[in-house]
N, C-alpha and C positions, 0 to 999 in steps of 0.2 A: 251758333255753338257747335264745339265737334260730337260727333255721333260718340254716344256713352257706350263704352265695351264691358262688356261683366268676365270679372276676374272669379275664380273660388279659392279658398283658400283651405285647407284642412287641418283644424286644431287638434294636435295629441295628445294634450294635455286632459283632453274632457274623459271621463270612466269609458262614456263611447265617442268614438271619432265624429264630431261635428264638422259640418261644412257650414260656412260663411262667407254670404256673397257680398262682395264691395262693389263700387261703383268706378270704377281708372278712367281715363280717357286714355288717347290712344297712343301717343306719346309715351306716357307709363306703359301701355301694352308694349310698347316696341320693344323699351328700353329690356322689359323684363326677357321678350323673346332673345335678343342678343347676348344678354348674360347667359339667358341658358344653353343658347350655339356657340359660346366662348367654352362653357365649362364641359359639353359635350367633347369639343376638337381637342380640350387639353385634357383631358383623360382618354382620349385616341392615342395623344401624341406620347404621352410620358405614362411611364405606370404609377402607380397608386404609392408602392413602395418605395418610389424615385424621392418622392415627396418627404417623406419621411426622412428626419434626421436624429439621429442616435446618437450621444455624446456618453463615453462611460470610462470608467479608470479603475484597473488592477489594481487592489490593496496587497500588497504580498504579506502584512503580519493580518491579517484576514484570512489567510490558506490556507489557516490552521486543520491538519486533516483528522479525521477521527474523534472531533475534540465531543463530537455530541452523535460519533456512534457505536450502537451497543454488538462487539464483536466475541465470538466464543471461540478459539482454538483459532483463530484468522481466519475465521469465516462469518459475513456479515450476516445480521442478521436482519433484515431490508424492515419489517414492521409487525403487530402486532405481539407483541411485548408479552402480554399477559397470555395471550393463545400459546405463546411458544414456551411459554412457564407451565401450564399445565398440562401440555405434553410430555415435557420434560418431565416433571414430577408422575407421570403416567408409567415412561420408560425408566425412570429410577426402582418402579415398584415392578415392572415386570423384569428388570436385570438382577431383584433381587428374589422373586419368585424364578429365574432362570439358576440361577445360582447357590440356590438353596440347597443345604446337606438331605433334607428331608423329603426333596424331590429328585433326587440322584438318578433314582430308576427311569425315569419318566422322560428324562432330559438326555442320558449318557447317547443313548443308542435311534436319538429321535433325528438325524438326518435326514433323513426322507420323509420330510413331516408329516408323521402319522396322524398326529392329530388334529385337528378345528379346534384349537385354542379360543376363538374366539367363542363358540357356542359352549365349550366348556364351563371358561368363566361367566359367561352366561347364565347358564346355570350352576354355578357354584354359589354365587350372589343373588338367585333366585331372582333373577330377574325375569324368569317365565311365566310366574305367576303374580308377581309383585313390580311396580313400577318403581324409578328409582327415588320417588316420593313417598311412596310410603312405606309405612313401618309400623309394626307391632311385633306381640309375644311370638305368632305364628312364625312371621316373617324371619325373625330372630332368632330362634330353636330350628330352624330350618336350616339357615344360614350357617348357623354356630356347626350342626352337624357336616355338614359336606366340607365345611371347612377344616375340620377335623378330621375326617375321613380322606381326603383326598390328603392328607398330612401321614397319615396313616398313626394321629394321634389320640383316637377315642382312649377315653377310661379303662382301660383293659386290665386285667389283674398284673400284668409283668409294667405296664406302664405305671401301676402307683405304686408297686413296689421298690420301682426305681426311685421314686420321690419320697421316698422314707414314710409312706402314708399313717397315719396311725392304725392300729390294730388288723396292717396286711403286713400277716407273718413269711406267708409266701409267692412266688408268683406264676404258681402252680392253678389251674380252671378246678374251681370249687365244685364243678356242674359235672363233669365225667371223671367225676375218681381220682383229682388232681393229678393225671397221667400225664398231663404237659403243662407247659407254659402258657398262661393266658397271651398269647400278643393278639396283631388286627388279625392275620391270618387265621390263628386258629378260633377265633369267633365265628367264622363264614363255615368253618368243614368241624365242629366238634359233634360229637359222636352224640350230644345232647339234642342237639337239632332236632325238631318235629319234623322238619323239610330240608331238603337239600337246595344246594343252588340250582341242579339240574330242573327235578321237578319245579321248581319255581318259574323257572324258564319255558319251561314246557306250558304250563297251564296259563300264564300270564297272559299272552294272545286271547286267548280264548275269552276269558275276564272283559280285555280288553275293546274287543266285540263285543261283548251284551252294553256294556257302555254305548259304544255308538251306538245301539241297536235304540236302547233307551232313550239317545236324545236323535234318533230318528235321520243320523247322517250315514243316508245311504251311499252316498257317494265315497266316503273314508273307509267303507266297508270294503267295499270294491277294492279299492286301492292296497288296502291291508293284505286283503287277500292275494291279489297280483305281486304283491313283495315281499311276502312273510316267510317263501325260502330263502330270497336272497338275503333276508335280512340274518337269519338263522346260519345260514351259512357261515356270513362273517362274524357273527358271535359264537361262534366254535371252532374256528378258524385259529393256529396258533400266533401268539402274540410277540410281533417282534420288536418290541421293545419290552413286557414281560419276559425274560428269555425263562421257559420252561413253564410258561403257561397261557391260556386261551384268552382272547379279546374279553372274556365274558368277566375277566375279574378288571380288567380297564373299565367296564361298565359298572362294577362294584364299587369300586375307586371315583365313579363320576366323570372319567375322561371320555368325552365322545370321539372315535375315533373318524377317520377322513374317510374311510371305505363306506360310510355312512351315507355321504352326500354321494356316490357318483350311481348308487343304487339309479336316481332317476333326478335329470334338472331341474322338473317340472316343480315350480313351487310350491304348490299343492300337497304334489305326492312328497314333498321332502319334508314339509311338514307335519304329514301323518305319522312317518316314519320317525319323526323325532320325538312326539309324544309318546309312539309307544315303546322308543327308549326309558323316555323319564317313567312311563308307567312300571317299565318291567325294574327300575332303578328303585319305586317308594315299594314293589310286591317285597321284594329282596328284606328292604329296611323293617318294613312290617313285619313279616314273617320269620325273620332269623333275628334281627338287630332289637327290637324291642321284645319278643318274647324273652330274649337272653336277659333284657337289663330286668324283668318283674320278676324272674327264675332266682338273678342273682339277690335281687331285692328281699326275695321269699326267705334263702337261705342263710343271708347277713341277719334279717330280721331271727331268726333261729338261733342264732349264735349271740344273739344281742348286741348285734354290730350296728348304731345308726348313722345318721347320714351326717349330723351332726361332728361323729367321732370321725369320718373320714377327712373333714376340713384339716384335724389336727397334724402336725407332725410326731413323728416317735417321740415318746419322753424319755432322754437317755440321759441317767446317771453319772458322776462328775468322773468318776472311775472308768466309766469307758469314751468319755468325752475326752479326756487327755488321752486314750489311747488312740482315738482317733485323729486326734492331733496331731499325734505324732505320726501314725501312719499317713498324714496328708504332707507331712514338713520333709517327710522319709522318699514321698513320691515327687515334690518338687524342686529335688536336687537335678540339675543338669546333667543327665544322661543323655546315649544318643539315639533312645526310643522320645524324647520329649524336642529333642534338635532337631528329629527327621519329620516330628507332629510339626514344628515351628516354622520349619522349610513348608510343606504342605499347605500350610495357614498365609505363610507370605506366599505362596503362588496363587491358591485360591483367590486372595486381597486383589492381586496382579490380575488373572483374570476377571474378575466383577469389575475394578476398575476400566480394561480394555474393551469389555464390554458395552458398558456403559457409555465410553465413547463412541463406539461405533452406532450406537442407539440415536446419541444426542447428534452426534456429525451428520445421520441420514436422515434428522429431524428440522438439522438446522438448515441443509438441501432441500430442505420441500421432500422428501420421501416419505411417504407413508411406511411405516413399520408395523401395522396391525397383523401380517398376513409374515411377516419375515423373521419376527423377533425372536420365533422359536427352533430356526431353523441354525443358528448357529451353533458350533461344534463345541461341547462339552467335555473334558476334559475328564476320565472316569479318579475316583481319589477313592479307592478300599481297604 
């Protein structure tokens, strides 16, 4: 009998690689060695891709181009569909915060972007202290105020006056002798004030130190202290986008300005320095903005004004509701003080529009717009 050779064979199919020995004789040994010296020389001789044959045919009513993609302005847009929708809806609402009558000041003369928009809105939606899950009354009454205030729309006497408010006869500050007009401004500087903006300023640091003293961060002490002229400096600094007053009312307003960040890179220290923004931002609120609303409260309540009766509108009489009528019918005849409004109105349209584009076009290029959007040129309308 011929001499038994042992073959192995290895099964792949097992979870793990089994080996299995058979028995060949050596004839089968040969035969197998020769197959595998045939298949060796002819993947020597020819390549791998020689082998291969491809057989395929052009459909030309199959070339249909663009049929399933989605383009804006002839610009494709390669994927993620819904990611580039809420961007877009992102840049819809900052072109209309960009364009806004009630931000006019803030935007005309901001070129040289003065400000960190980003850390503004930031904290304008109180996102410093609140995550953007949750919510309550705090959360809310917070939100509601800085959104107001940087509108420069709080309840002020000339602002409900404007709204026909019920029983505001004028919109004259009930608090210093009705000498002025109640607007934002003169809430910050009336003569009623226990404190000034100055003094507030001043003493706030200080405040602001026994805090950290209290929760025992020596290190934020340190730091306060190594930055707290610079930081004074550029809050009394004049303001060039306020023209004709100091960074310190942009701090009033809620806009953090950029001279902020170059104080120092260190994250750390840029962090210190922006809390004791928002600290010196709620002393402000406390001290001047809520004393005014329990003063005005004190002296409505005096006059037997409640809160109730401000909800209402004036109640006016049929007698001077037609005259009013008529003075509205008398002012929307087509003059060319209401032609030159209407021109103004279709440019403004024209710019938001053009804007807009320029937003979505650098959105829909992969460009980041977080850092850009504020930088474009505003067009002043007074």
């Amino acid at each position: 009998m011929p001499m038994a050779s042992w073959s192995f064979i290895a099964i792949k199919g097992c979870r793990k690689n089994c080996i299995v020995r058979l028995d060949a004789d050596d004839k089968i040994d040969n035969n197998i060695k020769e197959i595998r010296k045939a298949l060796s020389e002819s993947l020597k001789t020819k390549s791998y891709t020689d082998t291969i044959k491809d057989e395929f045919e052009l459909i030309d009513e199959a070339l249909v181009t663009n049929e399933f993609n989605l383009i804006w302005n002839n610009r494709l847009i390669t994927g993620g569909y819904r990611a580039w929708r809420k961007k877009i809806t992102n840049a819809i609402w900052k072109n209309e915060i960009l364009n806004s009558d009630k931000l006019d000041d803030l935007f005309v003369y901001n070129y040289k972007k003065e400000f960190d928009w980003i850390t503004t809105l930031e904290f304008i939606s109180n996102r410093i202290n609140f995550s953007s899950r949750q919510c309550g009354d705090k959360d809310t009454k917070d939100r509601s105020y800085r959104i107001k205030n940087i509108l420069k729309e709080l309840p002020t006497y000339k602002t409900l006056y404007k709204r026909n408010t019920n029983k505001i006869a004028s919109p004259k500050c009930i608090r210093c002798g009705k000498k002025e007009e109640e607007d934002w401004d003169h809430v910050w500087i009336c003569d009623d004030n226990e404190f000034s903006i100055d003094d507030i300023i001043q003493e706030s640091p200080y405040k602001f130190e026994l805090e950290l003293v209290a929760q025992n961060k020596d290190k934020d002490i340190e730091i306060l202290r190594n930055y707290l002229c610079n930081f004074l400096t550029i809050l009394e600094s004049p303001s060039i986008i306020l023209r004709g007053k100091s960074r310190k009312w942009e701090l009033i307003r809620g806009v953090f300005n950029n001279n902020f960040n170059n104080i120092s890179k260190i994250k750390e220290e840029k962090t210190v320095i922006k809390e004791l923004w928002n600290f010196i931002y709620d002393e402000i609120k406390k001290r001047i903005r809520i004393p005014r609303c329990d003063e005005i409260k004190r002296l409505e309540e005096k006059e037997e004004i409640k809160k109730s009766d401000l909800r209402l509108k004036k109640q006016v009489s049929e007698d001077n509701q037609n005259e009013i009528l008529e003075t509205e019918n008398s002012k929307n005849k087509k003059t060319k003080e209401n032609i030159e409004k209407t021109k103004k109105n279709n440019i403004n349209n024209q710019i938001k529009i053009v804007t807009l584009g320029k937003l979505t076009g650098a959105l829909t290029d992969g460009i980041n717009i977080d850092r850009k959007w504020d930088t474009i040129v505003k067009l002043p309308f007074y």
